[in-house]
Gaussian input, Z-matrix of N, CA and C with variables (Angstrom, degrees):
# hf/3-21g

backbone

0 1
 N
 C     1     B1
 C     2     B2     1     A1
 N     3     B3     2     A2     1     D1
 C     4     B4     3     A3     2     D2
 C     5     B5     4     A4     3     D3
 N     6     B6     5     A5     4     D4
 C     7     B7     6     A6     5     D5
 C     8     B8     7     A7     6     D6
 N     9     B9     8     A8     7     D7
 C    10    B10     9     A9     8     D8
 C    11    B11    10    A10     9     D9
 N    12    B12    11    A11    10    D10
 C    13    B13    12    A12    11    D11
 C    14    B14    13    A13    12    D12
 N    15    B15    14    A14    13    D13
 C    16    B16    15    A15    14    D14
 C    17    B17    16    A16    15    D15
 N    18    B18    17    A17    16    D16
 C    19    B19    18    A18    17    D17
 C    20    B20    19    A19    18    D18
 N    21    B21    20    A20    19    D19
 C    22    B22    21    A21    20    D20
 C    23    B23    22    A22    21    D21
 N    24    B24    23    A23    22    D22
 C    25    B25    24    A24    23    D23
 C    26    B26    25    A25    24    D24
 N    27    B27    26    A26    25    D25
 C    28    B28    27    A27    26    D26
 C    29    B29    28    A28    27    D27
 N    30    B30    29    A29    28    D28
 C    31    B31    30    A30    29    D29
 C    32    B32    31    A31    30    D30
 N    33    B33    32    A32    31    D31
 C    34    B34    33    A33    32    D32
 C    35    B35    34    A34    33    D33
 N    36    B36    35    A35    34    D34
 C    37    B37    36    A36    35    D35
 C    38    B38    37    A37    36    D36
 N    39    B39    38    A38    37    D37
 C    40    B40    39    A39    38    D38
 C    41    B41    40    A40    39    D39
 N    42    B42    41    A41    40    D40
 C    43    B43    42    A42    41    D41
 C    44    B44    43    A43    42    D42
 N    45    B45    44    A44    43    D43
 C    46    B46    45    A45    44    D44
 C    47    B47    46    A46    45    D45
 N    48    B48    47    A47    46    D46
 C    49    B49    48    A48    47    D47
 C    50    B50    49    A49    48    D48
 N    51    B51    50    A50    49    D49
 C    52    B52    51    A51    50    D50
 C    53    B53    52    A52    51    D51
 N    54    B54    53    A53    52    D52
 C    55    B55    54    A54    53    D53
 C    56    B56    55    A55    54    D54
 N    57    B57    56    A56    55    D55
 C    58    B58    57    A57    56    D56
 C    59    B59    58    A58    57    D57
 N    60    B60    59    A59    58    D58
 C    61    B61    60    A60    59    D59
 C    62    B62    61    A61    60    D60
 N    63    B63    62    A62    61    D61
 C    64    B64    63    A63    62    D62
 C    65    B65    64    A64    63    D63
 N    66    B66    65    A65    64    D64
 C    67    B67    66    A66    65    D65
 C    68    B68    67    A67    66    D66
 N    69    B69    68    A68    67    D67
 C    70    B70    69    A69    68    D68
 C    71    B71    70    A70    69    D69
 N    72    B72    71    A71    70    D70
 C    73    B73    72    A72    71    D71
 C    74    B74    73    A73    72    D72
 N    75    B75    74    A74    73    D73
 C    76    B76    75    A75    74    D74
 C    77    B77    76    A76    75    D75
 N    78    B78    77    A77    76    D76
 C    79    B79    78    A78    77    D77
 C    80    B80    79    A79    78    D78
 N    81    B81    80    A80    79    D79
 C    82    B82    81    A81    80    D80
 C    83    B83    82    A82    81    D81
 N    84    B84    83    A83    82    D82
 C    85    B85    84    A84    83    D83
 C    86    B86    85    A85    84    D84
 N    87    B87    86    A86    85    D85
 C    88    B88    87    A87    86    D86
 C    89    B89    88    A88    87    D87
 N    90    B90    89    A89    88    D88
 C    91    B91    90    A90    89    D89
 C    92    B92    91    A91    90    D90
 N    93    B93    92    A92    91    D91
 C    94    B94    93    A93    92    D92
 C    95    B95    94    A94    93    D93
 N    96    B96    95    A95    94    D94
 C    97    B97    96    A96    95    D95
 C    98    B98    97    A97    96    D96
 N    99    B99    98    A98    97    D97
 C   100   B100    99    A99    98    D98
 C   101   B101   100   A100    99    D99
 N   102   B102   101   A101   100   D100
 C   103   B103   102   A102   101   D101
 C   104   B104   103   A103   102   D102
 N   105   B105   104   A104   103   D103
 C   106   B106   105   A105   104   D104
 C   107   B107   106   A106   105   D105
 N   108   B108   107   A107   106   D106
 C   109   B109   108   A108   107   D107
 C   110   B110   109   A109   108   D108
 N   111   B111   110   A110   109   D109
 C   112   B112   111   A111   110   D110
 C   113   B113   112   A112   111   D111
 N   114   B114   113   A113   112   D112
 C   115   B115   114   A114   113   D113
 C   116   B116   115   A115   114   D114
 N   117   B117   116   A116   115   D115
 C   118   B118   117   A117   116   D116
 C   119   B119   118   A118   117   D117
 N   120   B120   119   A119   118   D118
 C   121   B121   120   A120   119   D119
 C   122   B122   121   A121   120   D120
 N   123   B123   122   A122   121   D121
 C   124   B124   123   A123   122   D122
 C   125   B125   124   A124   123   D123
 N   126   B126   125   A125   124   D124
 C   127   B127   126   A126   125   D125
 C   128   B128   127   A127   126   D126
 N   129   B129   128   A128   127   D127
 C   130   B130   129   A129   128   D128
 C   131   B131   130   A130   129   D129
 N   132   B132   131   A131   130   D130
 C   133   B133   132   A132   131   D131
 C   134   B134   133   A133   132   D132
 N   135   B135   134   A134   133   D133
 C   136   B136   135   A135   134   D134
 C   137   B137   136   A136   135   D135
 N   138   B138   137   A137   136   D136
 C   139   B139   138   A138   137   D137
 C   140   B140   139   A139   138   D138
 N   141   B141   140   A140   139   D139
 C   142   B142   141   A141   140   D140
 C   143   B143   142   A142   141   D141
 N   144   B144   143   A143   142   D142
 C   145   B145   144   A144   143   D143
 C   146   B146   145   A145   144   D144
 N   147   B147   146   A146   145   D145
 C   148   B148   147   A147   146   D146
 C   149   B149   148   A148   147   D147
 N   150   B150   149   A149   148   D148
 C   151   B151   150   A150   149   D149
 C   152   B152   151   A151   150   D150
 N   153   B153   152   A152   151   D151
 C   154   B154   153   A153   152   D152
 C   155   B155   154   A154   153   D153
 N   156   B156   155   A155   154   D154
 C   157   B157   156   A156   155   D155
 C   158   B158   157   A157   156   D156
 N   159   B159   158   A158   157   D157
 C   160   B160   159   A159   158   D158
 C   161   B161   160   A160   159   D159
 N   162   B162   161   A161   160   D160
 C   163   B163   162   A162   161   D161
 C   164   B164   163   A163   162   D162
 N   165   B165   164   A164   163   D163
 C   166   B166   165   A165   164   D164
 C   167   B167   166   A166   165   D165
 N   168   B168   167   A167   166   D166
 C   169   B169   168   A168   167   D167
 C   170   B170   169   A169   168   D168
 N   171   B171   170   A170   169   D169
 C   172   B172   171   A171   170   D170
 C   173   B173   172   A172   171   D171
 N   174   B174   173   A173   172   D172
 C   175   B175   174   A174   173   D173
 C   176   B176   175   A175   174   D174
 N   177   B177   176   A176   175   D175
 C   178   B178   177   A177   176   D176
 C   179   B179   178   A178   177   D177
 N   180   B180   179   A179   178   D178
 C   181   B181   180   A180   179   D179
 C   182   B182   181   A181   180   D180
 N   183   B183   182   A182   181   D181
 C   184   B184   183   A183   182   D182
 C   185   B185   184   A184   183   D183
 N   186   B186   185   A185   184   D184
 C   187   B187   186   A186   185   D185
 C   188   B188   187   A187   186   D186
 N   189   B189   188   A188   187   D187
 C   190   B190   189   A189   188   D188
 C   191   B191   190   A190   189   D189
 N   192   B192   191   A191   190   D190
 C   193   B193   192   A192   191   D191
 C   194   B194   193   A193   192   D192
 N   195   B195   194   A194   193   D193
 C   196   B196   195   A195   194   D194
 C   197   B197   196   A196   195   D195
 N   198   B198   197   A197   196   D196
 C   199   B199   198   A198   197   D197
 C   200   B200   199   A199   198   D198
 N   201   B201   200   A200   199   D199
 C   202   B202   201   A201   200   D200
 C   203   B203   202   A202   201   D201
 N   204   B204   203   A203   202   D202
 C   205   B205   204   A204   203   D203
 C   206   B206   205   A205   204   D204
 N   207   B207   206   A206   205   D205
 C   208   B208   207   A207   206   D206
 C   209   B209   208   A208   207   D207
 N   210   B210   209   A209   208   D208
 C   211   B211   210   A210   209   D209
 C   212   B212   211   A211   210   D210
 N   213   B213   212   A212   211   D211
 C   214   B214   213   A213   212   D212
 C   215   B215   214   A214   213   D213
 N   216   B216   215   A215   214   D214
 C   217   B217   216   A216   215   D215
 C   218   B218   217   A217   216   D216
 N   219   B219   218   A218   217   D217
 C   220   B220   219   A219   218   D218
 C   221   B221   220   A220   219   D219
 N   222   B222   221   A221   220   D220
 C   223   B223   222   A222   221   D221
 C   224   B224   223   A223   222   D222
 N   225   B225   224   A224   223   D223
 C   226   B226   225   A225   224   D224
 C   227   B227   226   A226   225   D225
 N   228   B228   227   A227   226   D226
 C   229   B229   228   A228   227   D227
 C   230   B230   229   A229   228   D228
 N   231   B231   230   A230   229   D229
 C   232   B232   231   A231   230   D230
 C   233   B233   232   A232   231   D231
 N   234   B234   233   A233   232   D232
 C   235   B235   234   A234   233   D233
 C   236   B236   235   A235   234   D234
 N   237   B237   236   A236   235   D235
 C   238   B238   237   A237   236   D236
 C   239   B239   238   A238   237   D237
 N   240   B240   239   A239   238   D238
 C   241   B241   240   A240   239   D239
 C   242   B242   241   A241   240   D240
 N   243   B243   242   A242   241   D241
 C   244   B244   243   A243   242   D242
 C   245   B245   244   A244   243   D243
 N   246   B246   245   A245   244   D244
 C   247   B247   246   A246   245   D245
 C   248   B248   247   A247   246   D246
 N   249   B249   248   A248   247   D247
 C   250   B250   249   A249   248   D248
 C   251   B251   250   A250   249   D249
 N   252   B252   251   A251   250   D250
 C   253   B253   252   A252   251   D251
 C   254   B254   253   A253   252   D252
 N   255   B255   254   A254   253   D253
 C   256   B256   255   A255   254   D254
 C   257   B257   256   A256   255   D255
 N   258   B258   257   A257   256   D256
 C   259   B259   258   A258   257   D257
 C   260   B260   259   A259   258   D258
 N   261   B261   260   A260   259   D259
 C   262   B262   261   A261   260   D260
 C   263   B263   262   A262   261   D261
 N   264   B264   263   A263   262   D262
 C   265   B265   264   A264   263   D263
 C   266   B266   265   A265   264   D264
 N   267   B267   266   A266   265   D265
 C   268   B268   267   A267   266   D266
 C   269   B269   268   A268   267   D267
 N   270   B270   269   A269   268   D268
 C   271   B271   270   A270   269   D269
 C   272   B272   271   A271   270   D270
 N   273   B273   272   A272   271   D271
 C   274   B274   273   A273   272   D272
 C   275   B275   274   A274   273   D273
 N   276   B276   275   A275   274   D274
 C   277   B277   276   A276   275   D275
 C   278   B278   277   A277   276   D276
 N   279   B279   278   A278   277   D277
 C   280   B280   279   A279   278   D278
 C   281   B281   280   A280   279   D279
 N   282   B282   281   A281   280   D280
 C   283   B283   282   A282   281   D281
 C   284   B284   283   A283   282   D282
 N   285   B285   284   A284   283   D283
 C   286   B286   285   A285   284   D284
 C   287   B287   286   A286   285   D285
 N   288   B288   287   A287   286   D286
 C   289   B289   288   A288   287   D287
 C   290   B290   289   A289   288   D288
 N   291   B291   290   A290   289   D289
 C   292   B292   291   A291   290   D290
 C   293   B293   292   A292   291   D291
 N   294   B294   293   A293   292   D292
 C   295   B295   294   A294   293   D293
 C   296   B296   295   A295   294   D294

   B1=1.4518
   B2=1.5262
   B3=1.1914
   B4=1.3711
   B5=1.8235
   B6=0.7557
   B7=1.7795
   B8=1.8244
   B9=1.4208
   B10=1.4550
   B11=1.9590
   B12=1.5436
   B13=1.4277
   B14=1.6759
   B15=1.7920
   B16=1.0333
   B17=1.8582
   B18=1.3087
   B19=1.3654
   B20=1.4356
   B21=1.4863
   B22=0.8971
   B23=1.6312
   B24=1.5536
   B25=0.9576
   B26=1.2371
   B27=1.5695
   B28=1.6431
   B29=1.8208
   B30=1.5732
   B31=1.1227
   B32=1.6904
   B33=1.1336
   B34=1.5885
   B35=2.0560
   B36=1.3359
   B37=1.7888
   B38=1.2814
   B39=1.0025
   B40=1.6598
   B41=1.2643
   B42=1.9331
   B43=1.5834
   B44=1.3223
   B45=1.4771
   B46=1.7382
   B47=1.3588
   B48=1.8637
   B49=0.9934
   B50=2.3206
   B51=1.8015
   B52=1.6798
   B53=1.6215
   B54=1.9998
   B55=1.1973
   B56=1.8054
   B57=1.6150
   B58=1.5985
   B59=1.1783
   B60=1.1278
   B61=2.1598
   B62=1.7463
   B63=1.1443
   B64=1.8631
   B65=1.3839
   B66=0.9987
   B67=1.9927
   B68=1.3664
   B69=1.2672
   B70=1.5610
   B71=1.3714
   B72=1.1875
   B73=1.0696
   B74=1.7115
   B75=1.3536
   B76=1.5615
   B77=1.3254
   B78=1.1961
   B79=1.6039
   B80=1.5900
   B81=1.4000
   B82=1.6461
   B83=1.4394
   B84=1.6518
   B85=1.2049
   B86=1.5219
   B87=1.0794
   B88=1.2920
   B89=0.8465
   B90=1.4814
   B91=1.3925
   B92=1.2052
   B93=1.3154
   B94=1.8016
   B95=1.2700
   B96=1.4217
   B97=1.4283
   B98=1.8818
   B99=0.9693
   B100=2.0827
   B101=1.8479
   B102=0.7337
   B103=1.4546
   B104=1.7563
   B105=1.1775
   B106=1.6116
   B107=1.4327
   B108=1.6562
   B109=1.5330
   B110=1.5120
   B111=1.5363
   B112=1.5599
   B113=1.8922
   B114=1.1221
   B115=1.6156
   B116=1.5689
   B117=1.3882
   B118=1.1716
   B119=1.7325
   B120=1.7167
   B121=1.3326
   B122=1.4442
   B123=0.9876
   B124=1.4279
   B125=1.2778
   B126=1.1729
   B127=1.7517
   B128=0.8312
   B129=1.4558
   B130=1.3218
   B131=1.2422
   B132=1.5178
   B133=1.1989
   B134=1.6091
   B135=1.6969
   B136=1.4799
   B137=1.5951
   B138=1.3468
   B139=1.5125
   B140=1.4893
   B141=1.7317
   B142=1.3163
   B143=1.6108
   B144=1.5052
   B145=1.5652
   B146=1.2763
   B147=1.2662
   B148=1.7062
   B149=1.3462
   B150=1.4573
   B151=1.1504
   B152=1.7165
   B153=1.9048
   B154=1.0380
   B155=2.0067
   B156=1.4358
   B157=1.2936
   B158=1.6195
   B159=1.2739
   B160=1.2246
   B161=1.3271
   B162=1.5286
   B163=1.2142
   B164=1.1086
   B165=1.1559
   B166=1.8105
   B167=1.4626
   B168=1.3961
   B169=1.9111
   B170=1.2565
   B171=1.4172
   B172=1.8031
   B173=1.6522
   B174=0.9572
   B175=1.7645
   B176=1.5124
   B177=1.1942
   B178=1.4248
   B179=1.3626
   B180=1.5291
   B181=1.8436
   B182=1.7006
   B183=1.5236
   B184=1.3470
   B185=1.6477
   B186=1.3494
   B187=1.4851
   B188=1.2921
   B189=1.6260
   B190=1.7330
   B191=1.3430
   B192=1.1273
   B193=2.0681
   B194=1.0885
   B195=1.6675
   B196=0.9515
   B197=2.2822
   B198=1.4122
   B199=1.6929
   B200=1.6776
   B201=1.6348
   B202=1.3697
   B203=1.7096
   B204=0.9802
   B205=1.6591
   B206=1.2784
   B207=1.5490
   B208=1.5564
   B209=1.1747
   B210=1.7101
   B211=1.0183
   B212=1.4866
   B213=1.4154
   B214=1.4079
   B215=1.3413
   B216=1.7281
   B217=1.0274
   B218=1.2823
   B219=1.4599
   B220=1.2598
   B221=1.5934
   B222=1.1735
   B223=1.4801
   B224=1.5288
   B225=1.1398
   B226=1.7745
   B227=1.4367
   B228=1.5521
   B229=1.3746
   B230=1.7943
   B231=1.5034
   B232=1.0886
   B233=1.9454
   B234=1.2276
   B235=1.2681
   B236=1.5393
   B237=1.3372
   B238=1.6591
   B239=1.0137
   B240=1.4032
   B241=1.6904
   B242=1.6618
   B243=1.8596
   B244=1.4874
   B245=1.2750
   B246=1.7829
   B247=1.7127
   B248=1.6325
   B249=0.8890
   B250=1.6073
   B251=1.7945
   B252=1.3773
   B253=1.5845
   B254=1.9733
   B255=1.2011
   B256=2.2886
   B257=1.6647
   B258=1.3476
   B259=1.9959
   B260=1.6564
   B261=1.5806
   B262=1.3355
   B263=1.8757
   B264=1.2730
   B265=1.5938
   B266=1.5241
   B267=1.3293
   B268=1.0575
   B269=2.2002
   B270=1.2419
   B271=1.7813
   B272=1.6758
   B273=1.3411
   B274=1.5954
   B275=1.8338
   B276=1.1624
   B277=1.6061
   B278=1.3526
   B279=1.2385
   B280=1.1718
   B281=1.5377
   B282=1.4889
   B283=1.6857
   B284=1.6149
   B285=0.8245
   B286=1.5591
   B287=1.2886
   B288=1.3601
   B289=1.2734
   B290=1.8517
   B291=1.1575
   B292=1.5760
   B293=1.4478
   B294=1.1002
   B295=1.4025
   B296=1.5145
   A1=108.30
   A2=119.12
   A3=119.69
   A4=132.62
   A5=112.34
   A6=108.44
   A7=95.46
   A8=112.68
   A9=120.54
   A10=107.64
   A11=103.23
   A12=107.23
   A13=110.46
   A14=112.64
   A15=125.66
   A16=106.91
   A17=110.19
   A18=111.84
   A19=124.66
   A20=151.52
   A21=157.80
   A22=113.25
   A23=135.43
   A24=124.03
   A25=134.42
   A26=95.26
   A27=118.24
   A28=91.31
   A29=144.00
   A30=146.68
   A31=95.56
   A32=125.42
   A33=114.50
   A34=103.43
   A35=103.91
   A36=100.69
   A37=108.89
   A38=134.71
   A39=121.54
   A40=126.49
   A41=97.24
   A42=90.53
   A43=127.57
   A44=121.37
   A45=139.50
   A46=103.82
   A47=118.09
   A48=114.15
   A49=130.42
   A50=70.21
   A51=83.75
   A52=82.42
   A53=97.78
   A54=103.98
   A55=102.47
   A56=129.52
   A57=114.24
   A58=113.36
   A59=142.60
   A60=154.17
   A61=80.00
   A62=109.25
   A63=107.62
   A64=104.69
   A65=118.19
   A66=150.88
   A67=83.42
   A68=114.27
   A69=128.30
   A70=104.71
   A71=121.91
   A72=116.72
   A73=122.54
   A74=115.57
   A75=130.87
   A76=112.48
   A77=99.99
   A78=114.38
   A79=98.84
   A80=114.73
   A81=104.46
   A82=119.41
   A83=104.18
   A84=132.47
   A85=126.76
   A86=110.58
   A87=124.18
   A88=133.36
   A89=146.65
   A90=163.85
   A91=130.00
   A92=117.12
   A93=139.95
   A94=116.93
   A95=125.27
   A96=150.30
   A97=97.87
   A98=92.33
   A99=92.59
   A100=99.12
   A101=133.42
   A102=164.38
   A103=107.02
   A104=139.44
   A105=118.84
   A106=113.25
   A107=103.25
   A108=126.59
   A109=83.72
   A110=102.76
   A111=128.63
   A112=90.09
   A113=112.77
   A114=116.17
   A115=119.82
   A116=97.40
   A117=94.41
   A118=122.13
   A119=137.50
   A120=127.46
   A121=109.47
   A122=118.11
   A123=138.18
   A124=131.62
   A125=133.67
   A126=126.93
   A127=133.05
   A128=161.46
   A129=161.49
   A130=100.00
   A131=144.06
   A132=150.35
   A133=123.89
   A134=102.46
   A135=99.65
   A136=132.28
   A137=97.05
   A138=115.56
   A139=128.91
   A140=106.53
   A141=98.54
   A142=116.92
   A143=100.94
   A144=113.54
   A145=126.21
   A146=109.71
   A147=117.49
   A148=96.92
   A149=143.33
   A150=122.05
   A151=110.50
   A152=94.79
   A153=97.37
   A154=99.33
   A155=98.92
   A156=107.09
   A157=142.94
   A158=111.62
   A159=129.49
   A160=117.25
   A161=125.27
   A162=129.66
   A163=108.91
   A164=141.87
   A165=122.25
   A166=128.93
   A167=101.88
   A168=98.43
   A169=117.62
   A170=118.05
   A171=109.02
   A172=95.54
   A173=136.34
   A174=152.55
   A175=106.02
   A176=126.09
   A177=115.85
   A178=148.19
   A179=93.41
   A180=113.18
   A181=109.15
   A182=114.85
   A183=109.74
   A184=91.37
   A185=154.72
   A186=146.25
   A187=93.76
   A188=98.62
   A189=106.95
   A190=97.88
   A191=119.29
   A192=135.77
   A193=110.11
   A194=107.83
   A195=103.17
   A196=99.44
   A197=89.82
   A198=104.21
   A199=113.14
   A200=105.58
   A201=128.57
   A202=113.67
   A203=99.68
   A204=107.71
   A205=125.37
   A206=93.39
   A207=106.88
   A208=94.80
   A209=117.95
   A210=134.27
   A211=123.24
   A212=133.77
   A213=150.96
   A214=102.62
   A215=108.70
   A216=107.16
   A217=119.84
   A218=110.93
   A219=142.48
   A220=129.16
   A221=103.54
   A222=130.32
   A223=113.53
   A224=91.95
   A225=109.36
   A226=92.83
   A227=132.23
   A228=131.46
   A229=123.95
   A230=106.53
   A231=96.50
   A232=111.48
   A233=139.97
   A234=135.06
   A235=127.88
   A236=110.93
   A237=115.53
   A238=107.82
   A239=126.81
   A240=117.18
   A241=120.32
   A242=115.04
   A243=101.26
   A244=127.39
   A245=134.15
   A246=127.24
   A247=113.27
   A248=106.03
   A249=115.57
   A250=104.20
   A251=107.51
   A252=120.27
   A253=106.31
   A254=95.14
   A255=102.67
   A256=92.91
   A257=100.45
   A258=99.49
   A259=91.49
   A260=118.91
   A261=90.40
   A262=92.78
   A263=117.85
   A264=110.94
   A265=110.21
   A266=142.03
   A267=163.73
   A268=100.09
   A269=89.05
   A270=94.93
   A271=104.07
   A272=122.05
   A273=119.37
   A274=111.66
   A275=109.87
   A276=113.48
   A277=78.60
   A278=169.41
   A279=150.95
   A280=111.43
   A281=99.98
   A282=126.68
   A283=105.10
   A284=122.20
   A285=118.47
   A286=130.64
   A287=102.70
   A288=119.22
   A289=104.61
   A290=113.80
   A291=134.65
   A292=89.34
   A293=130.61
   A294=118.75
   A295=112.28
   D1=116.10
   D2=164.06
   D3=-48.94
   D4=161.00
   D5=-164.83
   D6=-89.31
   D7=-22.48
   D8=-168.58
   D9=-79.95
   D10=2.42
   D11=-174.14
   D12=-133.28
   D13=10.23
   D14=179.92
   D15=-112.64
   D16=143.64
   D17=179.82
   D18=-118.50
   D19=108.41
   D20=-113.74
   D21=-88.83
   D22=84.11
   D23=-167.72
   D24=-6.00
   D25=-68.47
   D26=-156.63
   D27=-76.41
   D28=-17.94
   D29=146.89
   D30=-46.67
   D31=-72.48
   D32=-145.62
   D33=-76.59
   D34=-25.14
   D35=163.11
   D36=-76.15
   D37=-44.36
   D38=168.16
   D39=-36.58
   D40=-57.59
   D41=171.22
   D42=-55.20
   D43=-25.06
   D44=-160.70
   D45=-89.91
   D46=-28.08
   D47=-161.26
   D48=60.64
   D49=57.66
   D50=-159.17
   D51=-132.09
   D52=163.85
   D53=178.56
   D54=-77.69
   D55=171.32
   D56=147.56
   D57=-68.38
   D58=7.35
   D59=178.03
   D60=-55.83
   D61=-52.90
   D62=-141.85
   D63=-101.21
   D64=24.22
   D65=150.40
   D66=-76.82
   D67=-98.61
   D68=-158.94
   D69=-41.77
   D70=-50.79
   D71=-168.77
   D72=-68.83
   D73=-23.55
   D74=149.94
   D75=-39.95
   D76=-51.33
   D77=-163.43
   D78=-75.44
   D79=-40.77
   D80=177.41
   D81=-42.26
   D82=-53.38
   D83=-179.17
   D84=-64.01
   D85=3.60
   D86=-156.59
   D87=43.49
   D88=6.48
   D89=161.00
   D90=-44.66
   D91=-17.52
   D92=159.74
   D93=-154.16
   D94=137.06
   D95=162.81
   D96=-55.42
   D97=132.36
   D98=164.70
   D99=-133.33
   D100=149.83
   D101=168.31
   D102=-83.89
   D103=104.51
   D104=138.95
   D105=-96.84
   D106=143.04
   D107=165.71
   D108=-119.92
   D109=143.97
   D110=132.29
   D111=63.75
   D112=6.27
   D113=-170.09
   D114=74.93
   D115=10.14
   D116=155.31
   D117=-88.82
   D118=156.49
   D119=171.90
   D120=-95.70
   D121=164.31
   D122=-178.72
   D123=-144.50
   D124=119.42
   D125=168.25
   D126=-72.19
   D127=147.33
   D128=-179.39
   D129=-74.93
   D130=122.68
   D131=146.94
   D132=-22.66
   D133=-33.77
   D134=165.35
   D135=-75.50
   D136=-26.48
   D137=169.37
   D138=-62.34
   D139=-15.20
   D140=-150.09
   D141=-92.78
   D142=7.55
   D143=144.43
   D144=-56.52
   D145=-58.61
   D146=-177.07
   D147=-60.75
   D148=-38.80
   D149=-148.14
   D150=-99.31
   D151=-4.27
   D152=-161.18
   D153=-95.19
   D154=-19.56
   D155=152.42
   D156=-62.77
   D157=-42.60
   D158=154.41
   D159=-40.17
   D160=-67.20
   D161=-177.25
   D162=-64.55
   D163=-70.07
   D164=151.78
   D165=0.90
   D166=-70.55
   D167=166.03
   D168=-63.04
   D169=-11.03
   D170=-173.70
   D171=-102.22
   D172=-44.60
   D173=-166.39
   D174=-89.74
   D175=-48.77
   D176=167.28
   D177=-87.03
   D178=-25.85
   D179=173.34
   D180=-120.42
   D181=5.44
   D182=155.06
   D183=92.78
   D184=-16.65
   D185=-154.09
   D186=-68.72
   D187=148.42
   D188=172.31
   D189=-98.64
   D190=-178.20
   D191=165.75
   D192=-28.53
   D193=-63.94
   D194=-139.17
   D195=-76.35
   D196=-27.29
   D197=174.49
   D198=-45.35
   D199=-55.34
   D200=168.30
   D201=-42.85
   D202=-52.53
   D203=174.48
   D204=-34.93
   D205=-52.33
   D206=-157.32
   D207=-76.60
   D208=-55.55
   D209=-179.51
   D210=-38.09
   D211=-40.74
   D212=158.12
   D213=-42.37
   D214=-61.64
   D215=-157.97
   D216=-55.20
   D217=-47.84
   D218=173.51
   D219=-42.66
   D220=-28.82
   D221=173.31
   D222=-83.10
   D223=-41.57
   D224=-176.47
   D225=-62.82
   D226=-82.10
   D227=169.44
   D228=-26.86
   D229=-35.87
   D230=177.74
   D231=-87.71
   D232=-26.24
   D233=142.04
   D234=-40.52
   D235=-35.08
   D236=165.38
   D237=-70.20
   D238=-56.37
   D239=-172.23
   D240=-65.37
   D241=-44.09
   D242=153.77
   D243=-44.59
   D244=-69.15
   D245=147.20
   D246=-0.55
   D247=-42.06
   D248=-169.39
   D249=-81.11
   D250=-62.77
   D251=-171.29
   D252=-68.47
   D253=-10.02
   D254=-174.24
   D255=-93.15
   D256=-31.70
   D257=-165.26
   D258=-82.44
   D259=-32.60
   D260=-158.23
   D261=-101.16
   D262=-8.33
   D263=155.68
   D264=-51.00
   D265=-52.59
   D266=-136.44
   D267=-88.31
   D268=-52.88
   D269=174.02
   D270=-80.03
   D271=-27.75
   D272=173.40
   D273=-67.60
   D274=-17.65
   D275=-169.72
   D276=-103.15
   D277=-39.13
   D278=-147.44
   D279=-85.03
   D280=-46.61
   D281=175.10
   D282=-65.19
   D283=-45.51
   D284=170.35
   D285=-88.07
   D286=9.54
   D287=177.15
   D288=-97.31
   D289=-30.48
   D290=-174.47
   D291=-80.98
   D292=-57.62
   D293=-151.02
   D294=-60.95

């Protein structure tokens, strides 16, 4: 991974006004990938939606981890199952398209 596509933790809690604890603590949770160079942490540039969501539910509406968790999780399932309901709209227009 290049350093030009990684974003500097302790930069993105500053902006949030968060400790770097709640980096790690993502990362416990599995909820974000972190990167160390040189001991410094880093985010993946692709992540920095999710994380920028996360910190929102933890900093603005008060959710702890373990709330966040579910909540991820929960979201995640609900994007798979739409994915799911567009593919199988998608084979229903095909079939009625034949008939």
């Amino acid at each position: 991974m290049q350093k030009e596509e990684l974003i500097p933790a302790q930069e993105f809690c500053n902006s949030h006004k968060l400790e770097v604890s709640f980096i790690y603590s993502l990362q416990q949770y599995g909820l974000l990938e972190i990167t160390t160079i040189e001991e410094a942490i880093y985010l993946p540039a692709s992540q920095l939606l999710q994380a920028e969501k996360i910190a929102s539910l933890y900093a603005e509406l008060g959710i702890n981890m373990e709330g966040i968790d579910a909540i991820t999780h929960l979201l995640q399932r609900v994007e798979s199952m739409q994915d799911e309901i567009t593919a199988l709209k998608n084979k229903l227009s095909l079939y009625e398209g034949n008939v």
